[in-house]
C-alpha positions in Angstrom: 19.5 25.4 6.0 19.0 28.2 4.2 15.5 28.2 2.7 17.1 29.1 -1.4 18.7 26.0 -1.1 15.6 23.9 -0.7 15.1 23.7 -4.2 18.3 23.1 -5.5 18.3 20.1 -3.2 14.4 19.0 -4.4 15.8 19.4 -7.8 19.0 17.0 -7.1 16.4 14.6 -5.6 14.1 14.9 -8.4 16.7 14.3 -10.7 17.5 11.0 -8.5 14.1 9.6 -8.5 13.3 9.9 -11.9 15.4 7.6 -13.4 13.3 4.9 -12.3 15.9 2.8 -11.6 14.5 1.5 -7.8 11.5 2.4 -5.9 11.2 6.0 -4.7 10.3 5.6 -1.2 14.2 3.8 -1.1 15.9 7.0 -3.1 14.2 9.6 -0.9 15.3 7.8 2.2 18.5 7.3 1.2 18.9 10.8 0.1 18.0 12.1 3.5 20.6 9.7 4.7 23.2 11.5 2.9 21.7 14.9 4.1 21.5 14.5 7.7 21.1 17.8 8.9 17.8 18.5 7.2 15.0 18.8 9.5 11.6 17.7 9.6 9.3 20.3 7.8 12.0 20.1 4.8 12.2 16.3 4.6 8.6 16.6 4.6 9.1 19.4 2.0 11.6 17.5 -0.4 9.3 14.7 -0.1 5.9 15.9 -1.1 7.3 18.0 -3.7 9.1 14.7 -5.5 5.8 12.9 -5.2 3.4 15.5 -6.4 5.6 15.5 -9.7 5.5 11.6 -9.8 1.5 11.7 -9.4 1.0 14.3 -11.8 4.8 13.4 -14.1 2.8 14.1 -17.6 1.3 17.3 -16.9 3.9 18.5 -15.4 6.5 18.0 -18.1 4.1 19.1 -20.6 3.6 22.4 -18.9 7.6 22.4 -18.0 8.1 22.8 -21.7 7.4 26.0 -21.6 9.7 27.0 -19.1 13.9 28.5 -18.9 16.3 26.7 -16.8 16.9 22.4 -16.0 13.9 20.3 -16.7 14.2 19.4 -12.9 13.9 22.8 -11.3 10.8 23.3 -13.7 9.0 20.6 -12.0 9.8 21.1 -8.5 8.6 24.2 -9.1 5.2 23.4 -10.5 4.8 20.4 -8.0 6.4 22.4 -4.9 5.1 21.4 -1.4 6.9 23.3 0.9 4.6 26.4 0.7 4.2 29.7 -1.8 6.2 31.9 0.4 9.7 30.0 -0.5 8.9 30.2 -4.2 7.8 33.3 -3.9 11.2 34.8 -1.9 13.4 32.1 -4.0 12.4 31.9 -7.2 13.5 34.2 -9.4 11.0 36.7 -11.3 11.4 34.7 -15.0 10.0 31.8 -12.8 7.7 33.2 -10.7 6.2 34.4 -14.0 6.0 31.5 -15.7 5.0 29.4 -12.7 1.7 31.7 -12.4 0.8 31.5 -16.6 1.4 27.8 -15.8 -0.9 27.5 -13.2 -3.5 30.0 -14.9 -3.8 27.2 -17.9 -7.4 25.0 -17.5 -6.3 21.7 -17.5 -10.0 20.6 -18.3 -8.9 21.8 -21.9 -5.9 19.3 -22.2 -5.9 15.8 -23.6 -7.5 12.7 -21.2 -3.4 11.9 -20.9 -2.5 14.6 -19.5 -5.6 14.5 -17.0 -5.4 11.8 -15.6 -1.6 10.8 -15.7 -1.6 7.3 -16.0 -0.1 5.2 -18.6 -2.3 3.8 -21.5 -1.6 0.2 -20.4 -3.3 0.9 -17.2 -5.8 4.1 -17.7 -7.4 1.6 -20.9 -8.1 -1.5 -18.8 -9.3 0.7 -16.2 -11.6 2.6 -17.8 -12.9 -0.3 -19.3 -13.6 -2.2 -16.1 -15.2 1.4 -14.3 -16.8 3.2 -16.9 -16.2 6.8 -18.0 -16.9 8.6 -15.1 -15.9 6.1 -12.1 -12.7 6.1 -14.1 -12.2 9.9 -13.8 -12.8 9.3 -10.0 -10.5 6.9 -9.8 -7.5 8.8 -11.7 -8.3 12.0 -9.3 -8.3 9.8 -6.1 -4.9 8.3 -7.3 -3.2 11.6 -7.8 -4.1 12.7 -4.0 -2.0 11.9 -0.9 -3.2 8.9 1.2 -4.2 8.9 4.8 -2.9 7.4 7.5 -4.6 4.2 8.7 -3.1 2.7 12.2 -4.6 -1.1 13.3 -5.1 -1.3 17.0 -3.1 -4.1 18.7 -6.6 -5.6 20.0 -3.8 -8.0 22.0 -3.0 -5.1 24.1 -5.1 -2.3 23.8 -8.6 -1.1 22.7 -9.7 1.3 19.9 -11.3 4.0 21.8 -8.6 4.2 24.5 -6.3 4.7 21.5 -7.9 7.3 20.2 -8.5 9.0 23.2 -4.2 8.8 23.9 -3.9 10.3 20.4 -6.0 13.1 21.3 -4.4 13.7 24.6 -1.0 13.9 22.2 -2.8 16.5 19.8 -3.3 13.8 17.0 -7.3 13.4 16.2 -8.3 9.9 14.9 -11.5 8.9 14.2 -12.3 5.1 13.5 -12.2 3.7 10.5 -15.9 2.6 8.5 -14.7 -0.7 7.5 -12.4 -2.3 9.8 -13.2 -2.9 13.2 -9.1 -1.9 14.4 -8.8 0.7 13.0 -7.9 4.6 13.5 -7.5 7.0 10.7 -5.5 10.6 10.9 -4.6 13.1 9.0 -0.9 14.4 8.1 1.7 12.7 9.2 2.8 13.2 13.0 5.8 11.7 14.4 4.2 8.4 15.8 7.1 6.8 16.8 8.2 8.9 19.2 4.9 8.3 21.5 4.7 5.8 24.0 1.7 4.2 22.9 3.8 3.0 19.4 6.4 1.9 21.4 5.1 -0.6 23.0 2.9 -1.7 20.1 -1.0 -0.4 20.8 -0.6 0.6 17.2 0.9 -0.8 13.8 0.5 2.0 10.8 -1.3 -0.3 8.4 -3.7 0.8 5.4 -7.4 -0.3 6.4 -7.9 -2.5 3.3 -4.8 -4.9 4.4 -6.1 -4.9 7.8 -9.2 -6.6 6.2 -6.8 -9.0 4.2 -6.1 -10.4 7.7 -9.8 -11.0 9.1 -10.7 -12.7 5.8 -8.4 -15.5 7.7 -10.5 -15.6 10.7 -7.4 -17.1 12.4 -8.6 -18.4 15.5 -6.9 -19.5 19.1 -4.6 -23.1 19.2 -4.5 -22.9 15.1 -1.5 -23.1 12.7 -1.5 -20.6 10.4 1.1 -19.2 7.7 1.3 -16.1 6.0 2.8 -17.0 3.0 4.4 -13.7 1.9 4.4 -12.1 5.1 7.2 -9.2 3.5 7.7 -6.8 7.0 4.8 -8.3 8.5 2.1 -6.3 8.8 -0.7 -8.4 8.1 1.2 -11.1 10.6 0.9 -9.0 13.3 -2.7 -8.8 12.6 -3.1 -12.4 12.4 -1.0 -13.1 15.3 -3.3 -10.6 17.6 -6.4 -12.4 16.3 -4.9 -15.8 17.2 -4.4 -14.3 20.8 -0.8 -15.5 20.6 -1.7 -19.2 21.0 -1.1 -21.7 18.6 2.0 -21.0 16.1 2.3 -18.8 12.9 4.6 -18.9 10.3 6.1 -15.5 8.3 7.1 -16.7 5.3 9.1 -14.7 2.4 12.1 -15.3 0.4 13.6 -11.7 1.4 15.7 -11.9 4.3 15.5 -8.2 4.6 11.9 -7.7 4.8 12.1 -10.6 7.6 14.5 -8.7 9.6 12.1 -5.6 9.5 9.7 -7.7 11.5 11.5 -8.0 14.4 11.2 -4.9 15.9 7.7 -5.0 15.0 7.4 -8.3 16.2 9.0 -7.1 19.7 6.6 -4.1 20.3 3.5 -6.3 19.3 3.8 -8.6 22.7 3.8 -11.9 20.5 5.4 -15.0 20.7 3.5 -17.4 18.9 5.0 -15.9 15.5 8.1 -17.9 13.5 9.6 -15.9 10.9 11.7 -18.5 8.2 12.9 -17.4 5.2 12.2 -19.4 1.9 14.0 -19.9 -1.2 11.1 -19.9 -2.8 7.7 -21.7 -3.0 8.9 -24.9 -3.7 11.5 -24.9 -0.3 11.5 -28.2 1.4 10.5 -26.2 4.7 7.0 -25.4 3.0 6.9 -29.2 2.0 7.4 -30.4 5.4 4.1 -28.5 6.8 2.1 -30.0 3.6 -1.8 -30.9 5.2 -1.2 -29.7 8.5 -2.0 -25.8 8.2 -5.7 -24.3 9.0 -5.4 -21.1 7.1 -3.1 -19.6 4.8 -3.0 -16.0 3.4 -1.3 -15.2 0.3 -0.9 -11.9 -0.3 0.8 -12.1 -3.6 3.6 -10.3 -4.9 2.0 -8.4 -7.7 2.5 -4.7 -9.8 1.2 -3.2 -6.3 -1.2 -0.6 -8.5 -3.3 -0.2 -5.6 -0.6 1.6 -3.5 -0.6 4.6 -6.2 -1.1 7.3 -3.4 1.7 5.8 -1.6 3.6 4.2 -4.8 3.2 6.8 -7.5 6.4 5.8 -9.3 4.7 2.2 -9.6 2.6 3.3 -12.6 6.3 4.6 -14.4 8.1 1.6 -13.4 5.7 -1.1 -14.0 4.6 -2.6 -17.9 2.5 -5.2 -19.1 5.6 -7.3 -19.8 6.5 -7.3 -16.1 2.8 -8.0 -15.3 2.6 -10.9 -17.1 5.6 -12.2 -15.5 3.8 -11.4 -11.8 1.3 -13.3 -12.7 3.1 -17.0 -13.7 5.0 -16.7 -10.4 1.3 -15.5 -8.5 0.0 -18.7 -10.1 2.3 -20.9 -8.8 2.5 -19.3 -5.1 -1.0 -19.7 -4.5 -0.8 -23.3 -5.5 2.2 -23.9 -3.6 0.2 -22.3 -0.5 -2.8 -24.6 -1.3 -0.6 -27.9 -0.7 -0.1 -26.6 3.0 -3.9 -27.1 4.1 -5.3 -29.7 6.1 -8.9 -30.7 4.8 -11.3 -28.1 6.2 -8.6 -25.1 5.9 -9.2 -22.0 4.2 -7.1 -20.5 1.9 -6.7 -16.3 1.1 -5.6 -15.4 -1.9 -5.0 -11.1 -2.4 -3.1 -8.5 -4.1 -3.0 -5.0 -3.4 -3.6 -4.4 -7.5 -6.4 -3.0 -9.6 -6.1 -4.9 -12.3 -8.1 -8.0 -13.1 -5.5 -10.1 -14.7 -3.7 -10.4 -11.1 -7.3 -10.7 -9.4 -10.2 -12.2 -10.5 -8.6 -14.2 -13.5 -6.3 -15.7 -11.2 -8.8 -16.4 -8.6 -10.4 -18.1 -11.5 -8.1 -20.0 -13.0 -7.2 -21.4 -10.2 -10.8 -22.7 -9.2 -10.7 -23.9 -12.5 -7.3 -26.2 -11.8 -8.0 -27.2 -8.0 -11.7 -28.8 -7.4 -10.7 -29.9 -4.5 -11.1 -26.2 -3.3 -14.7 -24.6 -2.3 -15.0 -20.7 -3.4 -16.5 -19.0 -0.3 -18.2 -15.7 -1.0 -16.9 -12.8 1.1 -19.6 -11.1 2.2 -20.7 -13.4 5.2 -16.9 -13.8 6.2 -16.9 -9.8 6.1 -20.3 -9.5 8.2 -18.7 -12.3 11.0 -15.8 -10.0 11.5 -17.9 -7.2 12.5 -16.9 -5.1 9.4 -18.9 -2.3 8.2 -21.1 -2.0 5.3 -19.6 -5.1 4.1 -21.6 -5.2 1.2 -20.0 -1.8 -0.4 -17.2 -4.1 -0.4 -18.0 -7.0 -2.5 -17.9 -7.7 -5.9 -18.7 -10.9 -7.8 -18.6 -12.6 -4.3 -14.5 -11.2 -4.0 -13.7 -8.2 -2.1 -12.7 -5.5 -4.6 -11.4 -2.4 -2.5 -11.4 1.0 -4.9 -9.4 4.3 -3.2 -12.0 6.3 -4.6 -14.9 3.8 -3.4 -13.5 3.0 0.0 -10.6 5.5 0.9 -8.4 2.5 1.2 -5.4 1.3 -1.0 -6.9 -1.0 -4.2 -7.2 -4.4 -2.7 -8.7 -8.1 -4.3 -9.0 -11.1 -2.1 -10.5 -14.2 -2.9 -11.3 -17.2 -0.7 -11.6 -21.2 -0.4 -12.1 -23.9 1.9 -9.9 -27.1 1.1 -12.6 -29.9 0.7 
């Protein structure tokens, strides 16, 4: 493809994205769907570019003002990823000229809005919660690209002869601080085509959701249920640390997120896993199992805030109204998940959000409502998985996970042990 048309097509894909109408990570696939024939350096390209101008969406359309020409093409050209030398050859001079006065401006000298690009529902509560300058840490880390974290299959394989088969393909991992499973790299290398992927030594999983699972401490012989198990991620995890004995149970009410799984679950070398889709969390399937679980993790659905590296549509398409919905049907999950534990169980609550109306008032409230549940502080559980510097991770006895803390997404767990 001829490179002129690269921005016509990131404009048409910008234009897609921004009407916030479904999550961009589905739009941008789907667009590539429809436009087979790019290849991999201008997927990567279209990509970057439409999520550099979600990141940075109102300093970007404040400077765009300024500019000749649709408001599209003005922000693919101030958020372009696919190098100078296109704009440079394919831009024309009117652009090229504005692009460099926009660049020139000192964004230090703009308002806090404009900054930090996050809505005032979420940059107030935030800010309120870090302080001034943790905040400002925060809103940087959230407009930067996120890593790559991979978990280890530690069913099949072994971190450092991972590592070493990554560096033998020209990938360079180096473990990660916190979890014991994991590898981190850089960019974002075609994994699936190497043979350790395909047959399951790795699972690309964000370190903070690989700690999610070991909060469990599933152990050999024990059922187990993942309450919101979604593609499965975290039940791979749990199904590894179980050493495929004993039977687990993926639980979601999306068929489609199940059906992701399976290849996953194929690669992974488990059979102790049971995928069953839910109506909801009142099914007569999660009644049957009533008192006979030993753990439970709920990862919650929830505004997903955390993921704003990954996810920074989220923080356009979310709002406090929708928030306050998550957190009714949160609520009621986690105390539909309770009912499943035998005496003695533990119970995980989490969400992948910053915000403490989804974390630690929930975790609360729900203390609060069910005394016949024991808080357990997360430190010590942290420290007998082997994780590092568990401490750094703890706040107010819950783990509290911070992208600009930790390098991980934003994660809140919170657990109990069923009296």
């Amino acid at each position: 493809m001829h490179p002129s048309a690269l921005l016509d097509l990131a404009s048409e894909l910008l234009r897609a994205v921004l009407k916030l109408d479904a999550p961009a990570d589905g739009v941008v696939s789907a667009y590539f769907r429809e436009h087979r024939s790019l290849g991999h350096r201008e997927r990567h390209a279209l990509a970057e570019t439409v999520y550099a101008v979600l990141r940075r969406r109102l300093l970007f359309q404040h400077l765009a003002q300024s500019g000749q020409g649709s408001m599209e093409r003005r922000l693919v050209l101030l958020g372009w990823q696919g190098g100078d030398g296109i704009l440079q050859a394919h831009a024309s001079p009117p652009e090229r000229e504005w692009l460099a006065r926009a660049r020139a401006i000192d964004v230090d000298t703009l308002p806090e809005k404009l900054r930090h690009n996050l809505p005032d529902w979420l940059a107030t509560p935030l800010k309120g919660v870090l302080g001034e300058s943790e905040f400002w840490a925060l809103a940087a880390s959230l407009n930067a690209a996120a890593p790559l974290d991979l978990r280890v299959n530690a069913l099949q394989a072994k971190r450092e002869d991972v590592a070493a088969a990554l560096a033998e393909a020209g990938i360079e991992a180096g473990a990660t601080p916190h979890s014991p499973w994991g590898l981190r790299i850089r960019g974002k290398p075609a994994l699936n085509k190497l043979e350790l992927f395909k047959r399951g030594d790795v699972e690309v999983q964000d370190e903070g959701s690989q700690l999610l699972a070991l909060l469990t401490e599933a152990r050999r012989g024990e059922m187990v249920v993942d309450f919101c198990a979604g593609a499965g991620g975290k039940t791979l995890a749990l199904g590894a640390m179980m050493r495929n004995t004993g039977r687990l149970y993926a639980f979601d009410v999306s068929g489609h997120r199940l059906d992701a799984l399976k290849p996953r679950l194929a690669r992974s070398g488990l059979s102790n896993v049971y995928p069953v889709q839910i109506a909801h969390e009142r099914d007569d399937r999660i009644k049957r199992l009533s008192g006979k679980i030993d753990r439970v993790l709920v990862d919650a659905p929830c505004s997903g805030l955390g993921t704003l590296r990954r996810n920074p549509d989220l923080k356009w398409r979310q709002s406090p109204k929708a928030i306050e919905e998550l957190r009714v049907k949160q609520a009621a999950i986690l105390a539909s998940a309770a009912r499943l534990l035998k005496p003695g169980g533990r119970l995980v609550y989490a969400t992948c959000s910053l915000l403490a109306s989804e974390n630690e008032a929930i975790a609360e409230a729900f203390s609060t409502e069910h005394p016949g549940f024991e808080a357990l502080a997360v430190q010590p559980v942290l420290e007998c998985c082997k994780v590092g510097d568990a401490g750094t991770l703890v706040q107010d006895g819950f783990l509290r996970l911070w992208p600009h803390r930790h390098a991980t997404d934003g994660f809140f767990a919170a657990i109990w042990l069923k009296k």
